[in-house]
N, C-alpha and C positions, 0 to 999 in steps of 0.2 A: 504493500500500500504506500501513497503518496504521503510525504510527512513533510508540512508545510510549519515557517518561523512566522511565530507574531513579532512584527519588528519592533513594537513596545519594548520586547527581551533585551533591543541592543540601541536603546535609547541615548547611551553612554556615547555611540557615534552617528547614528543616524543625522540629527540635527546638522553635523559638519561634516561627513564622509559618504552617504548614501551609499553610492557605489562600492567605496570599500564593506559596507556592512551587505550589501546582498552578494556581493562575487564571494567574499570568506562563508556563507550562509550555503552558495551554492557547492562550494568545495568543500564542506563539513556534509553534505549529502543531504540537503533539503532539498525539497524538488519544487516547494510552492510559497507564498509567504501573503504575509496579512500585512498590509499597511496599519500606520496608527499616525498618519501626517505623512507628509508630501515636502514641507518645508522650503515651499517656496519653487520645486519642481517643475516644469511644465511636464504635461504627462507624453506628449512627445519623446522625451528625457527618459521619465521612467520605461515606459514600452522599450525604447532603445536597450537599457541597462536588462532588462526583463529577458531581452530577446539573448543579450551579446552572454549573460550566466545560465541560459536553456533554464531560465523559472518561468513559474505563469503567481499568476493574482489568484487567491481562492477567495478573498473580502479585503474589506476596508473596512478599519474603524472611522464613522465618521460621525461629527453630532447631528442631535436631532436639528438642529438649527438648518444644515444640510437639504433637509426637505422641506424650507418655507417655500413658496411661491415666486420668492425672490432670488434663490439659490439652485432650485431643483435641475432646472437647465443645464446650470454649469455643471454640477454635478454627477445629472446622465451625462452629459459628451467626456466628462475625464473618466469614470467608470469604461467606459467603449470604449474611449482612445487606448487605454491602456489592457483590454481585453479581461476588465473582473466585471462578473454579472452579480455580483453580493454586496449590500452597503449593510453594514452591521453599526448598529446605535450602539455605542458603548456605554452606556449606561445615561437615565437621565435621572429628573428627580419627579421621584415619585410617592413624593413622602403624604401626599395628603390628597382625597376624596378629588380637591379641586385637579392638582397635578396629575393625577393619572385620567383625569376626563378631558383633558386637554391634547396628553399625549396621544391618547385613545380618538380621538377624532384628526389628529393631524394623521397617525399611521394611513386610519380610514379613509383621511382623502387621496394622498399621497401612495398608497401602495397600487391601487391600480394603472395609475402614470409609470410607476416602475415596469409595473410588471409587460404591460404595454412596450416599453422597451428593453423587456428581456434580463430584466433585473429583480433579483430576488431582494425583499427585505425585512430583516431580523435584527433579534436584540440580542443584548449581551449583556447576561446576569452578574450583579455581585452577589455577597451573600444577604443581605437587606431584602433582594425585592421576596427574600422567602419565609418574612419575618411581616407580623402586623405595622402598618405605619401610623401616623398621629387618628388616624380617623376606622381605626381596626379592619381597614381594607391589607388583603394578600397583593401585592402589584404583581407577580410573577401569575398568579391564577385571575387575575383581574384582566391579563393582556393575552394569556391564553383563553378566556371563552370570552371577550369581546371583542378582537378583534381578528386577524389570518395571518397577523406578523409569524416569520421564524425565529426560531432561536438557537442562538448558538449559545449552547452549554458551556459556561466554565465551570468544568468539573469536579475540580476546587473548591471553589467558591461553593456550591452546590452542597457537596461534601462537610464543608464547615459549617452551614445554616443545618446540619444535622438531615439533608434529604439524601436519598441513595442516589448516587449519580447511572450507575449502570441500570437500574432500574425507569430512571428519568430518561436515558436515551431509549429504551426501549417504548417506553408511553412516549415518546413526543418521535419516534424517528423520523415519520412523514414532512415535519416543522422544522427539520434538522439542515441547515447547507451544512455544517460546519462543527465541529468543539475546540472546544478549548484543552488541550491532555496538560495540566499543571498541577504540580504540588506543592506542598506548604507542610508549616507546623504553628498553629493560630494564623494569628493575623501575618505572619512574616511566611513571604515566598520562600520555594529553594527548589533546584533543579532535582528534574526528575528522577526518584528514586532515593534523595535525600531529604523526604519529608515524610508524613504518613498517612497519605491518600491513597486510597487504593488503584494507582497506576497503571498496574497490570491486566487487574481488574476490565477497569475503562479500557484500555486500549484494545485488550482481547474484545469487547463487546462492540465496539466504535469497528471495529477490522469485521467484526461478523456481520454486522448493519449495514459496512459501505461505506459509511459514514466520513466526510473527509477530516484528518483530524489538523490541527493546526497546535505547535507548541506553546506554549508561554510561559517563561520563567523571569522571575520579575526583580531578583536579589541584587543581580549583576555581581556576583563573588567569584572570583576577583574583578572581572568586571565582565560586562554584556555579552562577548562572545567566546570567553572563555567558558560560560558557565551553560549557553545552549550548546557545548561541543558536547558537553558532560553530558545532554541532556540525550541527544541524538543518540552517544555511543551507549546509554542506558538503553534504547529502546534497540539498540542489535542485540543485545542481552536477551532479552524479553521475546522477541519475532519466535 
């Protein structure tokens, strides 16, 4: 299976090296990766860099703000130009009755323009949206039966709010472009295999599903690409 980097992981250089951080991502044996910023980019540039490391786009982190009315345009043509059909909300706020009836109608107007162009769109869980918020709404169950978004699992995350992640891809697979495969120990990241998520777990169930999975390790120890190399050569352990 494909095993794609959230470039979040390697944030340490992103912002000043782009290229260095996808060509060393593609020589550690990634074959796909998630944006989380563009930084200033043209996506011309990125497609270019995507083509010249043989990666493709599996999503984008991008905000909700992304999909106003005033944004959405730009946003499908750099999606296309750079060949990813996934825009992934990395989280908003969803802490109260009013905020998630907001978000909940912007997804609903805004998801069939996507789809329309060939773009898939989902959310990306922390561990909050699976906890009550100020007004005793669930946001994670509030955005699953109202409105058609996907979701990309951070399986972590997930795992920490006390729900079964392998369990959660299985009920949500059809909702699924993507996961998250990360570990942790509380609230502090660590690469794969060095926390106590059940990894193996997820990824044996993520591989039986299809499922594309995408890494995220969020520590940077020693720093960003040292520690997704750890993460990769964990999961030839596990295969």
């Amino acid at each position: 299976m494909k095993v794609g980097l959230e470039m979040y992981s390697v944030r340490d250089v992103t912002p000043t090296d782009m290229e260095r951080a996808l060509r060393e991502a593609s020589e550690m044996g990634y074959q796909t990766v998630e944006f989380a910023g563009f930084y200033g980019h043209e996506a011309s540039e990125i497609k270019q860099w995507l083509d010249k490391y043989n990666l493709t786009c599996v999503a984008t982190h991008t905000g909700a703000d992304g999909l106003k009315k005033e944004n959405i345009d730009y946003q499908i043509a750099y999606h296309k130009a750079i060949g990813c059909d996934t825009y992934v909300v990395p989280g908003t706020d969803l802490s109260t009755k009013e905020s998630i009836d907001a978000f909940v109608a912007l997804v609903n107007e805004v998801q069939p323009v996507l789809t329309k162009n060939g773009i898939k769109l989902a959310f990306h869980n922390h561990y909050t949206e699976f906890m009550p918020n100020k007004d005793g709404l669930y946001p994670h169950h509030e955005l699953e039966t109202r409105t058609n978004i996907g979701f990309e699992i951070d399986t972590y995350w997930a795992f920490y709010a006390g729900q079964d992640p392998v369990a959660m891809l299985e009920r949500l697979q059809s909702r699924i472009p993507c996961i998250h495969l990360k570990d942790g120990n509380g609230l502090e990241g660590r690469a794969l295999g060095e926390g106590n998520a059940p990894v193996a777990a997820v990824y044996a169930k993520a591989t039986q599903l299809g499922l594309p999975i995408v890494v995220e390790s969020e520590s940077m120890q020693p720093d960003g690409l040292s520690e997704v190399k750890r993460c990769i050569e964990y999961l030839k352990t596990i295969e």
